[in-house]
C-alpha positions in Angstrom: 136.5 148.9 50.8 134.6 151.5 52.6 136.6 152.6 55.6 134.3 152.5 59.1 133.6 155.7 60.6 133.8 156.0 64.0 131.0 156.7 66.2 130.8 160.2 67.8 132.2 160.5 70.8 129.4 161.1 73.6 130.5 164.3 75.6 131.6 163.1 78.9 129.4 163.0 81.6 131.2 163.6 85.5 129.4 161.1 87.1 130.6 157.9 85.2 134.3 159.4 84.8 133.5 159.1 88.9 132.1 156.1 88.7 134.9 154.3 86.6 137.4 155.8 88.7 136.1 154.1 91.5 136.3 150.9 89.4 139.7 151.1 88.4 140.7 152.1 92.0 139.1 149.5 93.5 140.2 146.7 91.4 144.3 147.8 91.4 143.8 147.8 95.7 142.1 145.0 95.7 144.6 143.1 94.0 147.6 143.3 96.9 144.9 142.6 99.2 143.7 139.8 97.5 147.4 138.1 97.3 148.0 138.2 100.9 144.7 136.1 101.8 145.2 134.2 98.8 148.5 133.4 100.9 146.4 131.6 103.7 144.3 130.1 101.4 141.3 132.4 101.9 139.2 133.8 99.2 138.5 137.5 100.1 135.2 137.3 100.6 135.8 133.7 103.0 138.0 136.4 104.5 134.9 139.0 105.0 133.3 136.5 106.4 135.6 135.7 109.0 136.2 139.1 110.0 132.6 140.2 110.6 132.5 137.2 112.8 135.3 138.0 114.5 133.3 141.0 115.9 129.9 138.8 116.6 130.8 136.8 119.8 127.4 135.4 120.2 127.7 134.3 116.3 125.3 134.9 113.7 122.9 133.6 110.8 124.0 133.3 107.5 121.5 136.1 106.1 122.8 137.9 108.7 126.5 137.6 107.5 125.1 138.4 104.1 123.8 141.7 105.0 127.2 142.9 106.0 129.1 141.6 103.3 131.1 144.1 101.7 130.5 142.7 98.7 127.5 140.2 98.0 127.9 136.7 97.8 124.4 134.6 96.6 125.4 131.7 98.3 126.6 132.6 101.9 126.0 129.1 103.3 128.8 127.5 100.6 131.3 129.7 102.0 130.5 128.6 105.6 130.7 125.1 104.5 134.1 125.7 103.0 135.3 127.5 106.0 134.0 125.0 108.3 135.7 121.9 106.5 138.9 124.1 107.2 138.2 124.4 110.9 137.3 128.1 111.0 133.9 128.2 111.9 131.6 126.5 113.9 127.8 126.0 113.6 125.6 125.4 116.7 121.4 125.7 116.9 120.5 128.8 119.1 119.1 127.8 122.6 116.0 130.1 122.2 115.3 129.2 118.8 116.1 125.9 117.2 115.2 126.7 113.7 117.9 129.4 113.7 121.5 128.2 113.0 124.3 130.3 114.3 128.2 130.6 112.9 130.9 131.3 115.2 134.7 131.9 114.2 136.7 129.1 115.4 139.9 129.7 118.0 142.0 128.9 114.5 139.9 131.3 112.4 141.1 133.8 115.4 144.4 133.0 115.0 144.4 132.8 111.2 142.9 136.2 111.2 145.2 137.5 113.5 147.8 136.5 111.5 146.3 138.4 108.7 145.8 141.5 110.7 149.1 143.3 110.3 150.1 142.2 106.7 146.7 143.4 105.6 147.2 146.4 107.1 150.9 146.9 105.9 149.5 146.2 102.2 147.1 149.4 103.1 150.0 151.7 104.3 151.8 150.8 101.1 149.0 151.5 98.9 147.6 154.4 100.6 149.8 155.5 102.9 151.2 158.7 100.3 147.6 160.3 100.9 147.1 162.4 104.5 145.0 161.6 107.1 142.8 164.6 106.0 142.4 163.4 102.2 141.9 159.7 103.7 139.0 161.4 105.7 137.8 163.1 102.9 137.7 160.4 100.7 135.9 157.6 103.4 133.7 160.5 103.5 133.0 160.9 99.9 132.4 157.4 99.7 130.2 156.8 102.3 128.2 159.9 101.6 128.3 158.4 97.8 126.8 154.9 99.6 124.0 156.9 101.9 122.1 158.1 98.8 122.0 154.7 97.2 120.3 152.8 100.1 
């Protein structure tokens, strides 16, 4: 039998050991995160969800919600349906404009979330609480400079 030669190995290129990186990074600190919602019984983007309304007191659409996802999520208005089966959001017409649904966190999606608050930020000390406040500058910097080019 012929033995299989291996295919030359492409010279590596900066920007996609970056990019892979990122990837790695990302899915080992979302993990920890991940198990403490999971906890509650929130999937972590049901928890994005409630935390961007947590800081929209007069409530908002779901395209809206989906535009400040941190990750995106085709089908916004399923995951309002699950969190409003568990109590956690509420949806009203708006006065001005009838056609236009708004989604408001519930008082126990405030309380679930603050529940949520101080382990979620605890699992973020433990996972990046060896870096400085400097580096951690630097590095929301990088990213969001990294973010600013691709919009």
């Amino acid at each position: 039998m012929k033995a299989r030669s291996r295919p030359a190995k492409l010279p590596e290129c900066p920007e996609e050991m970056a990019f892979l990186e990122l990837l790695r990074t990302t899915d080992m600190l979302s993990r920890r995160v991940s198990q403490v919602i999971k906890s509650e019984g929130l999937s972590p983007n049901q928890y994005n969800v409630l935390r961007i309304l947590r800081g929209a007191s007069e409530g908002l659409s779901c395209g809206e919600i989906g535009n400040r996802m941190i990750t995106r999520d085709p089908d916004i208005t399923r995951l309002v349906d699950r969190l409003e089966k568990q109590a956690l959001v509420s949806r009203s017409r708006d006065g001005r404009d009838r056609r236009m649904v708004l989604i408001r966190i519930t008082s126990r999606g405030l309380d679930l979330l603050s529940g949520l608050d101080e382990p979620v930020r605890e699992a973020h000390r433990a996972q990046l609480g060896h870096l400085s406040k400097q580096k951690l500058k630097e590095l929301s910097d990088l990213m969001r400079e990294s973010r600013a080019r691709l919009s």
